[in-house]
DSSP file (Angstrom, degrees, kcal/mol; ACC not computed):
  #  RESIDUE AA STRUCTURE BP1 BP2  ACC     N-H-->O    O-->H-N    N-H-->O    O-->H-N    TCO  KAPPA ALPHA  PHI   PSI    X-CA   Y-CA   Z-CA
    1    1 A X              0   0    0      0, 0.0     2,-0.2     0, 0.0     0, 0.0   0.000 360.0 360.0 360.0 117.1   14.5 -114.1   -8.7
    2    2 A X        -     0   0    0      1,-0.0     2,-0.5    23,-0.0     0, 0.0  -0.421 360.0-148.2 -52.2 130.0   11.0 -113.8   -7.7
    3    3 A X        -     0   0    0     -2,-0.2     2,-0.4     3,-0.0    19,-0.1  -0.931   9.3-163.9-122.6 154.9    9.4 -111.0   -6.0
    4    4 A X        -     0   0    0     -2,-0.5    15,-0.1    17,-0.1    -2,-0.0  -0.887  32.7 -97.7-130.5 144.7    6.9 -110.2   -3.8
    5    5 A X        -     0   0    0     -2,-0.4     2,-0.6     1,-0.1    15,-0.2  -0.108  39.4-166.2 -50.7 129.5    4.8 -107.2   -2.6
    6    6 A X  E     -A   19   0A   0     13,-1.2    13,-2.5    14,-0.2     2,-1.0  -0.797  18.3-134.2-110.5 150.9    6.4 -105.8    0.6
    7    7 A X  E     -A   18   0A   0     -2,-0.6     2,-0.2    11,-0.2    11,-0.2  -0.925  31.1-172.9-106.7 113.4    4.4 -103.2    2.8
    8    8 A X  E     -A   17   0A   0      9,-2.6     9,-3.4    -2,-1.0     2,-0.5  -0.822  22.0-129.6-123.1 142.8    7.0 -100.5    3.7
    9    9 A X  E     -A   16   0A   0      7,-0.3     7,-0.3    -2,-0.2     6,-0.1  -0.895  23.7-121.2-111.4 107.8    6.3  -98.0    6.1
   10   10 A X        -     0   0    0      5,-5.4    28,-0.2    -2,-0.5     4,-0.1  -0.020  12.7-146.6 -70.0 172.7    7.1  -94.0    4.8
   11   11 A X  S    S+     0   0    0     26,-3.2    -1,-0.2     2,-0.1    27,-0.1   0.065  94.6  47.6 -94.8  24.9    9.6  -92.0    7.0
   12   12 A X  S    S+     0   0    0     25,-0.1    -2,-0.1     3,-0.1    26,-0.1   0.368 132.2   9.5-138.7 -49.5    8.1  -88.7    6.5
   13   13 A X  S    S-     0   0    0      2,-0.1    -3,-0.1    26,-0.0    -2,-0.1   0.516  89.3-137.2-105.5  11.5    3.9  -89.4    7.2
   14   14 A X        +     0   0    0      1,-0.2     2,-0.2    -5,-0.1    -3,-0.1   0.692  53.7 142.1  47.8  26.9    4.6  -92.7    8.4
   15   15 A X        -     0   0    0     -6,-0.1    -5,-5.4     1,-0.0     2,-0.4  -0.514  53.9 -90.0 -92.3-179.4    1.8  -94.1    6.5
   16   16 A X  E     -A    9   0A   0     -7,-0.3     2,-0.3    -2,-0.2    -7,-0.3  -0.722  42.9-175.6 -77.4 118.6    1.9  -97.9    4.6
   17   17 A X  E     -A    8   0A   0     -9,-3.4    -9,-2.6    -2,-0.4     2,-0.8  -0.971  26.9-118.3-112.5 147.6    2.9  -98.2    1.5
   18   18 A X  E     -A    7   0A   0     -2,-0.3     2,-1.1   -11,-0.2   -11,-0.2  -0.677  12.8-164.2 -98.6 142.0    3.2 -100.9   -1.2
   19   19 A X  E     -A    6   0A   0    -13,-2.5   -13,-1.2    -2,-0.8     5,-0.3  -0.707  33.9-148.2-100.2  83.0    6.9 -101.7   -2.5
   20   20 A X     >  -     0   0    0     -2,-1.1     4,-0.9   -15,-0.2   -14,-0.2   0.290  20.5-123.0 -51.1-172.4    5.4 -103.5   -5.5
   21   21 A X  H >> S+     0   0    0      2,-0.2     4,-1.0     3,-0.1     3,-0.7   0.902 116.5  56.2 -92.3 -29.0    7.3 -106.7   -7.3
   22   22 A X  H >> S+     0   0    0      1,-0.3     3,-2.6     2,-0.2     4,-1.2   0.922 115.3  36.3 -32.7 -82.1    7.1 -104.5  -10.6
   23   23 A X  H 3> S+     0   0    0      1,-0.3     4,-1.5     2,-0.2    -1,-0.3   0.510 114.4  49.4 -82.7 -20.2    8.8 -101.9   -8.8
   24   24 A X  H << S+     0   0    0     -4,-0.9     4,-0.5    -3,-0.7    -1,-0.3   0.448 118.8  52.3 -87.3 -15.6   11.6 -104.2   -6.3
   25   25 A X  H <X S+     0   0    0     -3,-2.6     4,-2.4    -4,-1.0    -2,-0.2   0.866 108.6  42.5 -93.5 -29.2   12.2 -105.9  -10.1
   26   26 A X  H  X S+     0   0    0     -4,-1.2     4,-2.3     2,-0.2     5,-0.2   0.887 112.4  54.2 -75.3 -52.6   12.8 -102.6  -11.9
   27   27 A X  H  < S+     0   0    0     -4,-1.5    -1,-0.2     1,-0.2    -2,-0.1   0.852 110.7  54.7 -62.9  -6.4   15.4 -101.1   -8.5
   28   28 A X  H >4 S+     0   0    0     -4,-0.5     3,-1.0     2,-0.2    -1,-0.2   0.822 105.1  48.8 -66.5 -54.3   17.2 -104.6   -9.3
   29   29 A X  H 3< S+     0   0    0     -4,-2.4    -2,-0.2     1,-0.2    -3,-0.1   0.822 111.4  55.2 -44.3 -39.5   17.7 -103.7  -12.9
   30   30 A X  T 3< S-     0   0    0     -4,-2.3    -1,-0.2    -5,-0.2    -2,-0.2   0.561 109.3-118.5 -64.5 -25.3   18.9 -100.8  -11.8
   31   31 A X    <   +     0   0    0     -3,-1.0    -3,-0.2     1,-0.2    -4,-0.1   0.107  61.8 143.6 100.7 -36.7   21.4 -101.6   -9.7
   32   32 A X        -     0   0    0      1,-0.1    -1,-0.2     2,-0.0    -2,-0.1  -0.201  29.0-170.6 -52.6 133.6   19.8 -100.0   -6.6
   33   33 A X        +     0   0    0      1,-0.1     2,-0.4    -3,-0.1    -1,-0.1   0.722  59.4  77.1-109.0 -11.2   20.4 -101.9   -3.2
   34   34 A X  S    S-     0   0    0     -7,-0.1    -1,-0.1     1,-0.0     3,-0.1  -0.945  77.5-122.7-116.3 147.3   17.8  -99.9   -0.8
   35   35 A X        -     0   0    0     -2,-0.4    -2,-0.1     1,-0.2   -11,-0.0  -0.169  42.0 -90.2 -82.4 132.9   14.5 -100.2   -0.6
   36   36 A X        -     0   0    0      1,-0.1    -1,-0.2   -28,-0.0     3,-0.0  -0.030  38.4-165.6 -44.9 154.9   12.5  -96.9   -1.2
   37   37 A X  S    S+     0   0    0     -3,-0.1   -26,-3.2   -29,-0.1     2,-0.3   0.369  71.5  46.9-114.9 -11.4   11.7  -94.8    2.6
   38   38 A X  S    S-     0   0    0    -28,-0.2     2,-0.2   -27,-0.1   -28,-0.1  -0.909  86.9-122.9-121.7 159.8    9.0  -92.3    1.5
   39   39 A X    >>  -     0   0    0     -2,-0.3     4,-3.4     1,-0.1     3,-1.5  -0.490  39.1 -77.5-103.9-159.0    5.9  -93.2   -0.5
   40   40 A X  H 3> S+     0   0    0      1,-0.2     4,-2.1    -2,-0.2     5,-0.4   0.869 130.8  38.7 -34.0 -59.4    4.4  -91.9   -4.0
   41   41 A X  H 34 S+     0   0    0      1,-0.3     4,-0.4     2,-0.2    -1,-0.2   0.644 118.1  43.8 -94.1 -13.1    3.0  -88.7   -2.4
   42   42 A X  H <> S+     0   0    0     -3,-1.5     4,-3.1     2,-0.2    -1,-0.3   0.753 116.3  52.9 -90.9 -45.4    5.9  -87.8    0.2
   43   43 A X  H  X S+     0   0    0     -4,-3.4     4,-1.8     2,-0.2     3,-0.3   0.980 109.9  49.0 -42.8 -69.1    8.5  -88.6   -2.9
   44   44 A X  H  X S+     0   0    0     -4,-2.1     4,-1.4     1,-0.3     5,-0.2   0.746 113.7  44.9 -45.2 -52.5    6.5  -86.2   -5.1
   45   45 A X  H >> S+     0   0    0     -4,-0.4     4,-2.0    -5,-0.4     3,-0.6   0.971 108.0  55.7 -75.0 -44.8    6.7  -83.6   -2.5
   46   46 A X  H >X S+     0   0    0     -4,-3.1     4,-1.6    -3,-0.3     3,-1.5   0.952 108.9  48.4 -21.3 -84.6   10.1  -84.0   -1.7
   47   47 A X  H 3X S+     0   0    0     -4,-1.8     4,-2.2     1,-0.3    -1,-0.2   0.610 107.7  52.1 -57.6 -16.7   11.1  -83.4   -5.3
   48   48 A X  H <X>S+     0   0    0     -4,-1.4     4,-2.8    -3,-0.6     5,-1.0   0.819  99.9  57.8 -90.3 -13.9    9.3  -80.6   -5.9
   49   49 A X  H <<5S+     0   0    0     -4,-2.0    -2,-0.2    -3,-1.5    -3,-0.1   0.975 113.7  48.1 -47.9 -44.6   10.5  -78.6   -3.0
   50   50 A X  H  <5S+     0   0    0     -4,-1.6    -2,-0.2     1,-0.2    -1,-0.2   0.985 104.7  54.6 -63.3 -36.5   14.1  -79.3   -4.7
   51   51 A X  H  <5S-     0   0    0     -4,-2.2    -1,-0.2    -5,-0.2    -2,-0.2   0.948 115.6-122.0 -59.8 -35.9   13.0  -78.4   -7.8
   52   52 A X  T  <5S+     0   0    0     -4,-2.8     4,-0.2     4,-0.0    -3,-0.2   0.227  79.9 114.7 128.6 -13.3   11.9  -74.8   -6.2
   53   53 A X    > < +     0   0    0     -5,-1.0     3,-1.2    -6,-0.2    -4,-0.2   0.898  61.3  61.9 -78.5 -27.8    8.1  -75.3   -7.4
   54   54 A X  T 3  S+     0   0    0     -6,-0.9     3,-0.1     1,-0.2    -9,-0.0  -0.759 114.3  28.7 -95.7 141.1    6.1  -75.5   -3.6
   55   55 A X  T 3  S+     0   0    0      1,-0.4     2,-0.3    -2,-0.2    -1,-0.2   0.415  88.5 133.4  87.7  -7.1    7.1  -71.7   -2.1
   56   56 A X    <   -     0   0    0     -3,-1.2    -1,-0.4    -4,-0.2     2,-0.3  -0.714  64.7-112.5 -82.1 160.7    7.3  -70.1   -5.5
   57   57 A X        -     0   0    0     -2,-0.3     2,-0.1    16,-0.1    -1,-0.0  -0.656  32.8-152.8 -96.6 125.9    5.4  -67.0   -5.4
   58   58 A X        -     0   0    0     -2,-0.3     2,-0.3    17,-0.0    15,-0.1  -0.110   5.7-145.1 -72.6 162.7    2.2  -66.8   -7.5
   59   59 A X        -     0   0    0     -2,-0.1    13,-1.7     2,-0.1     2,-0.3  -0.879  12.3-139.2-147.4 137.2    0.5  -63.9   -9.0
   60   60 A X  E     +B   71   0B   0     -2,-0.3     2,-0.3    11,-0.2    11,-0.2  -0.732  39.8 152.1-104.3 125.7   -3.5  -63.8   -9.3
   61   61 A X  E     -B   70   0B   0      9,-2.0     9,-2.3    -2,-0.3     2,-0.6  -0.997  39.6-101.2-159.7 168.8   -4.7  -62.4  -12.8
   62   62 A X  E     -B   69   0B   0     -2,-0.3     7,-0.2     7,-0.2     5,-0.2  -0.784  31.9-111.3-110.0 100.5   -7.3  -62.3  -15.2
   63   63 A X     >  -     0   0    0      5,-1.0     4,-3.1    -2,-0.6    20,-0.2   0.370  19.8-152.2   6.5  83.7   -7.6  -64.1  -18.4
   64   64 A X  T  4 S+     0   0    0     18,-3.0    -1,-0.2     1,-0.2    19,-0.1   0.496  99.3  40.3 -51.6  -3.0   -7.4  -61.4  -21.5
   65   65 A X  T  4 S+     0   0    0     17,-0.2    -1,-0.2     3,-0.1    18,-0.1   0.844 134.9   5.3 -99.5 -64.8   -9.5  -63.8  -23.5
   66   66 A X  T  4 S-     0   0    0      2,-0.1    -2,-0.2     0, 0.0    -3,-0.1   0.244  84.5-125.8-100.3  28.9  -12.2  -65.1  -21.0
   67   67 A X     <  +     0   0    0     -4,-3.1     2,-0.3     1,-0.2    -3,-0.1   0.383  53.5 139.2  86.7 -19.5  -12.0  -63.6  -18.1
   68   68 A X        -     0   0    0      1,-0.1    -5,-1.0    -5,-0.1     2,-0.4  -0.612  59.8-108.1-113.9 161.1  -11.7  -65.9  -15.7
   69   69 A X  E     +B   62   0B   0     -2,-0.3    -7,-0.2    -7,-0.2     2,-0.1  -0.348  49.6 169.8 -93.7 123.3   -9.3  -65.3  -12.8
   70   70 A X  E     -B   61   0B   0     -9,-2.3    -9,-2.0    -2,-0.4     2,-0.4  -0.494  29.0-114.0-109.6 178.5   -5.9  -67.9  -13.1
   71   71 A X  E     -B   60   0B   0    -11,-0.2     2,-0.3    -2,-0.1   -11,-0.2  -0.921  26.6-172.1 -98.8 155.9   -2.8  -68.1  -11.5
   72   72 A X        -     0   0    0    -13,-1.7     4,-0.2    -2,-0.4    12,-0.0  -0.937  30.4-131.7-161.7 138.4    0.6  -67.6  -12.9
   73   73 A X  S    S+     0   0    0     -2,-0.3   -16,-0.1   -15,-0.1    -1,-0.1   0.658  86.8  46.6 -58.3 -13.3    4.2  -68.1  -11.7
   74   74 A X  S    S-     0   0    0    -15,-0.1     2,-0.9     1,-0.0    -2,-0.2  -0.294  88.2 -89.7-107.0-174.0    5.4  -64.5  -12.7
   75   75 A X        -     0   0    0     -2,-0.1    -2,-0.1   -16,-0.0   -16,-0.1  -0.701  41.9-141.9-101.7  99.7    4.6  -60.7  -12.7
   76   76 A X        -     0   0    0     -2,-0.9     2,-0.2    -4,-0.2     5,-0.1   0.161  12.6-131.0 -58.6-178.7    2.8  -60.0  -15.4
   77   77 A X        -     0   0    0      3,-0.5    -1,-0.0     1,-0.1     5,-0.0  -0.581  16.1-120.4-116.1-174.2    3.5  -56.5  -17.3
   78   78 A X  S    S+     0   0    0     -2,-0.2    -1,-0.1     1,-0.1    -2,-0.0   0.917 107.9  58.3 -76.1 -61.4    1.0  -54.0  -18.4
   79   79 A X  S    S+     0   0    0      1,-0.1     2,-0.5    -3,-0.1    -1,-0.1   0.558 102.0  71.0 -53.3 -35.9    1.8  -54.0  -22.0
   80   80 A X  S    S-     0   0    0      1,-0.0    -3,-0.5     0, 0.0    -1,-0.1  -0.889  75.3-120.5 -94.4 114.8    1.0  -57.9  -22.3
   81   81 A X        -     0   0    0     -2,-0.5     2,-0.4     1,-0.1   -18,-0.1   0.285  17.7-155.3 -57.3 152.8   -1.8  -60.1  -22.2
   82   82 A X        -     0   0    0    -20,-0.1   -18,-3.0    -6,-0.0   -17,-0.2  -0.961  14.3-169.7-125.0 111.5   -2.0  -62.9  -19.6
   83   83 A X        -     0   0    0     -2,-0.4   -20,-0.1     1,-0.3   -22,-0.1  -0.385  20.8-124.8 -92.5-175.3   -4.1  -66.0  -20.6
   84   84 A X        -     0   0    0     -2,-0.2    -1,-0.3   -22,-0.1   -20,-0.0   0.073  51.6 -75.0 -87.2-138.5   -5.2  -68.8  -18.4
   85   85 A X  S  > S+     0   0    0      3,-0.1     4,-1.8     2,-0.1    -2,-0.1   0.883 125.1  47.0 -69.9 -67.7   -4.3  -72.5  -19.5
   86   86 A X  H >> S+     0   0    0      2,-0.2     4,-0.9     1,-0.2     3,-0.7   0.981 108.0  43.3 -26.8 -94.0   -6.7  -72.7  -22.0
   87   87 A X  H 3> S+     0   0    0      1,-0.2     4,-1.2     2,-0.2     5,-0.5   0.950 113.6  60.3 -49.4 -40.8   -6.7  -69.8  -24.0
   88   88 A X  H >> S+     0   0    0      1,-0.3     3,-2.9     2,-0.2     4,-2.3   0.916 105.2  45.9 -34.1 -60.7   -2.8  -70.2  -24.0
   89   89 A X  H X< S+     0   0    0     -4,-1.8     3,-0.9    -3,-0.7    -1,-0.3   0.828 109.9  53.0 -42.7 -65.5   -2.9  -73.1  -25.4
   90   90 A X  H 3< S+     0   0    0     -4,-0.9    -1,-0.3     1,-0.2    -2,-0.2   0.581 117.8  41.7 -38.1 -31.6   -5.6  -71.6  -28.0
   91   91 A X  H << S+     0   0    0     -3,-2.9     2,-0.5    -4,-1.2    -1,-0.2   0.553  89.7 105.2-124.5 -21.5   -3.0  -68.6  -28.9
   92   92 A X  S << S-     0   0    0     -4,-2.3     3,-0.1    -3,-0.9     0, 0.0  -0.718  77.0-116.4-100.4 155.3    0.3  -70.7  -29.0
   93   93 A X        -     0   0    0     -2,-0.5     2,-0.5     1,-0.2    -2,-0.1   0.106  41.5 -96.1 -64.9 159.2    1.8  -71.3  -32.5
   94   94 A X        -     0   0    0      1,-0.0     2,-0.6     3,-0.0    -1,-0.2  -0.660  36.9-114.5 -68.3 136.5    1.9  -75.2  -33.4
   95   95 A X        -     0   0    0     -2,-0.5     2,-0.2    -3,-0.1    -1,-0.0  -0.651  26.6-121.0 -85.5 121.1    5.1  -77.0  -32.8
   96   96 A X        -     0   0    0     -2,-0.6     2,-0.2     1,-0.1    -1,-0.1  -0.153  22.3-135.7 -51.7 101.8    6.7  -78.1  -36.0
   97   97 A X              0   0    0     -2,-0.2    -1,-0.1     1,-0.1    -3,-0.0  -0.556 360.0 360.0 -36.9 118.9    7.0  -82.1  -35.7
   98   98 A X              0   0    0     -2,-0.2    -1,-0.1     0, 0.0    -2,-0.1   0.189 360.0 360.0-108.2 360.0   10.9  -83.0  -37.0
């Protein structure tokens, strides 16, 4: 069966989106019979609301290596350093390849 791009309309901003044939050939494999209702950016927010990530609570702190002021989901303690992204990265062990 051939497919072709459809222009689908979301239900949440109600902007235009494309339902690609890539993507109407993959929800076929699949088994799915309806055609996505939100697009990319409405999905994406959707799922992180379930997941719990938009509305979790932040904490503003400053980078023990360089300084510079990050965010991070938790409360940090006294007694332990808080890096940004970076420096984490810089400070966590390698992970052993199996």
């Amino acid at each position: 069966m051939a497919f072709e791009d459809k222009t689908l309309v979301c239900k949440d901003c109600g902007k235009e989106f494309t339902f690609t044939a890539g993507e109407q050939e993959f929800y076929a494999e699949k088994g799915f019979e309806n055609e996505p209702v939100r697009c990319r950016d409405c999905r994406g927010k959707r799922k992180r609301s379930r997941d719990g990530v938009e509305g979790r609570q932040m904490f503003t702190v400053t980078c023990a290596d360089c300084g510079k002021e990050t965010e991070v989901p938790f409360e940090p303690k006294n007694d332990r350093p808080v890096y940004c992204r970076d420096c984490f990265s810089k400070h966590r062990p390698a992970r052993r390849q199996f």
